[in-house]
N, C-alpha and C positions, 0 to 999 in steps of 0.2 A: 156664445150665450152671455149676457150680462143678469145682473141681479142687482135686485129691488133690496136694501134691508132697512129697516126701521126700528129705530133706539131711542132711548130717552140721551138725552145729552148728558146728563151728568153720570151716565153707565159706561161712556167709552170713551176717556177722553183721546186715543187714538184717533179712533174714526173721525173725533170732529174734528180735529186737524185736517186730515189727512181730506175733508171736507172744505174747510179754509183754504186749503194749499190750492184745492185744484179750482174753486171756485176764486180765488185771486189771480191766477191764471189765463184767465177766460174774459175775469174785469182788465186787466192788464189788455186784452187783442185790441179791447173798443177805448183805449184810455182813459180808463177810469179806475185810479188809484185809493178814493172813498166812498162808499157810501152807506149810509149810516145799517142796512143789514149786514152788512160783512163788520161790522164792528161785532167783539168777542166776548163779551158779556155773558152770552146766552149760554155758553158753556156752564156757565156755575150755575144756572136759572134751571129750577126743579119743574117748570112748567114748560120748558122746551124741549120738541120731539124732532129728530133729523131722519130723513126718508135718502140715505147714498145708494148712485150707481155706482156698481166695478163690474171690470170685465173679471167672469169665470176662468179667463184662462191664466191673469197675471195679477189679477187686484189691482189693476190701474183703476181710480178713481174716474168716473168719465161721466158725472154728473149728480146734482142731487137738490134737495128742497128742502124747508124748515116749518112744521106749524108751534107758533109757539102761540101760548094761549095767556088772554089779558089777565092781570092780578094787578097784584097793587106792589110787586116787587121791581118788575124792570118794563117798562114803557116797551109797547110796541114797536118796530121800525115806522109803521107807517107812522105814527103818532111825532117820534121826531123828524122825520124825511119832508113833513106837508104841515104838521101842527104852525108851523109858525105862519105858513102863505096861507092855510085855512083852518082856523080853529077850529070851524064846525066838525068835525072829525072827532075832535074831543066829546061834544052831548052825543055823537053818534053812539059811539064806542059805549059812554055811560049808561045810553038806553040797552043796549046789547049784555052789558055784564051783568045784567039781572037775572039773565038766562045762563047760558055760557058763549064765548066770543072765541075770537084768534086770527092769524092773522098766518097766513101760508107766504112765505116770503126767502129770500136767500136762494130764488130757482137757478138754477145753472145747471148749463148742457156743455159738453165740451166738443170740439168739432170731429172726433171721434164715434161719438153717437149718435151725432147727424149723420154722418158717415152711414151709419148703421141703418136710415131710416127710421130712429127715435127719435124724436123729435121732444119740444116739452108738454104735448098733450098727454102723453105718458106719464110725466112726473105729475101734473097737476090731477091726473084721475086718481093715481095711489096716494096725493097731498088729500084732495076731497075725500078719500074713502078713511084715510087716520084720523082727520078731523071729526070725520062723524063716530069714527069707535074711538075717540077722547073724549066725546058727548056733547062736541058744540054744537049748537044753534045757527051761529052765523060764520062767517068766514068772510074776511078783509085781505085784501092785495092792490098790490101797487106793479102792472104790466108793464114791460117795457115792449113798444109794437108788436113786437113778431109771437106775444104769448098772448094778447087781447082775445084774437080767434079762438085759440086754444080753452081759454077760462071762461068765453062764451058759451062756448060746448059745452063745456062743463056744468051751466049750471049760475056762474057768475052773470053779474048787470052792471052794467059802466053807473058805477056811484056820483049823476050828475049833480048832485047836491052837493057837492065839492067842485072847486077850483071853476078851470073854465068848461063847463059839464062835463066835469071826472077828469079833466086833463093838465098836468102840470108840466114845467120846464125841469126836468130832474131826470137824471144828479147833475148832468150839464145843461147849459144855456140852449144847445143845439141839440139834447135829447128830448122825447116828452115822455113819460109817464102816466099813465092814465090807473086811477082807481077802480076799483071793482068792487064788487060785493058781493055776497050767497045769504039770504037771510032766511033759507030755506033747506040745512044741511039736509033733515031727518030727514025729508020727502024728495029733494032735487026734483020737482016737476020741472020747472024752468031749462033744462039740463034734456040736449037731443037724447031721445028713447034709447038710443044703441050706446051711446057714452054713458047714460041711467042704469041700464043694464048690468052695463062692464065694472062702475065702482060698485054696483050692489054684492056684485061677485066678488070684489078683492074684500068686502068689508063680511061678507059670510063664509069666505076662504081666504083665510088672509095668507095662508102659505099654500103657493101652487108652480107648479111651471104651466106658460101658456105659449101657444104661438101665436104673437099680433101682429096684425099686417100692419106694416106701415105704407110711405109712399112707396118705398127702394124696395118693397116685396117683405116674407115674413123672416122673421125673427123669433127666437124662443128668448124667452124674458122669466128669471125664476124670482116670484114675489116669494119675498119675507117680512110679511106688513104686522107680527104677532108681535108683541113686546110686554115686555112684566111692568104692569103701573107701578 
């Protein structure tokens, strides 16, 4: 069994390490030694919420997500990662914090919970169902290929009003990157009916055990998506 938990960052500075650690880890397989969400900032940032996997049997950290939400205190990742190749990201952003915004970022799976048949559509449904009990609006991300599919499901739309329609060369020359967007947390129509469903239920039971199938067969996964504002 693994488990879902959800913290404000500035309530554990354990876990966020212990979140660094294993998501440097994982950037280390594909060499990539920066990039601007793994910088540590967000630790001291009163507007950042972490979503860590561990396994139930040893607290191996074995994956996890970040929704930090836009203020005027520490810049988005996406905002430095692409601000400088497309500004337009910046009037986006400003039209959005009228509402409320954020930005689901720092995904990391480690090959352990692949292993498992969790994959990151997992973390990105329990990221989408936090973001909506923080009371955003919209929801910004920056995909690296293999979670595009994943944040489609979800609910996300390749943000082609950036770069080359949503696509940048990031963090390396031979990676790409591609933007996303949800400008429709509250409702998620956009978002397959069965994926709809399932964050509706983490976001009106946020603490449950379930069994989800993945590809490799089911799994029991015990959400803890509750947390003290």
């Amino acid at each position: 069994m693994v488990k879902f938990t959800a913290f404000k960052a500035t309530d554990n500075e354990a876990l966020c390490q212990k979140f660094i650690d294993g998501h440097r880890k994982v950037l280390e397989i594909y060499g990539i030694t920066m990039i601007t969400s793994a910088k540590h900032a967000w630790m001291q940032h009163e507007n950042t919420y972490v979503i860590l996997v561990e396994s139930t049997e040893d607290g191996r950290a074995l994956g996890g997500a970040r929704i930090q939400i836009a203020d005027d205190e520490l810049p988005l990742p996406i905002e430095d990662a692409i601000g400088k190749l497309d500004p337009k990201i910046f009037d986006q952003l400003i039209e959005r914090k009228l509402l409320k915004t954020g930005e689901l970022c720092g995904l990391w799976n480690s090959r352990e919970i692949a292993g498992f048949g969790i994959g990151s559509i997992f973390l990105i449904r329990a990221s989408v169902a936090l973001a909506y009990t923080l009371g955003l609006h919209s929801l910004f991300a920056l995909c690296a290929p293999a979670t595009v599919r994943g944040g489609k499901r979800t609910g996300f739309d390749v943000n082609i009003a950036v770069g080359n329609n949503g696509q940048f060369y990031y963090p390396k020359l031979d990676l790409i990157a591609t933007a996303v967007i949800i400008d429709n947390v509250r409702t998620l129509e956009k978002a397959e009916p069965t994926i709809r469903e399932l964050v509706f239920d983490l976001i009106e039971n946020p603490i449950q055990v379930r069994s989800e199938t993945g590809p490799k067969g089911d799994v029991d996964i015990m959400y803890d998506l509750k947390y003290d504002k």
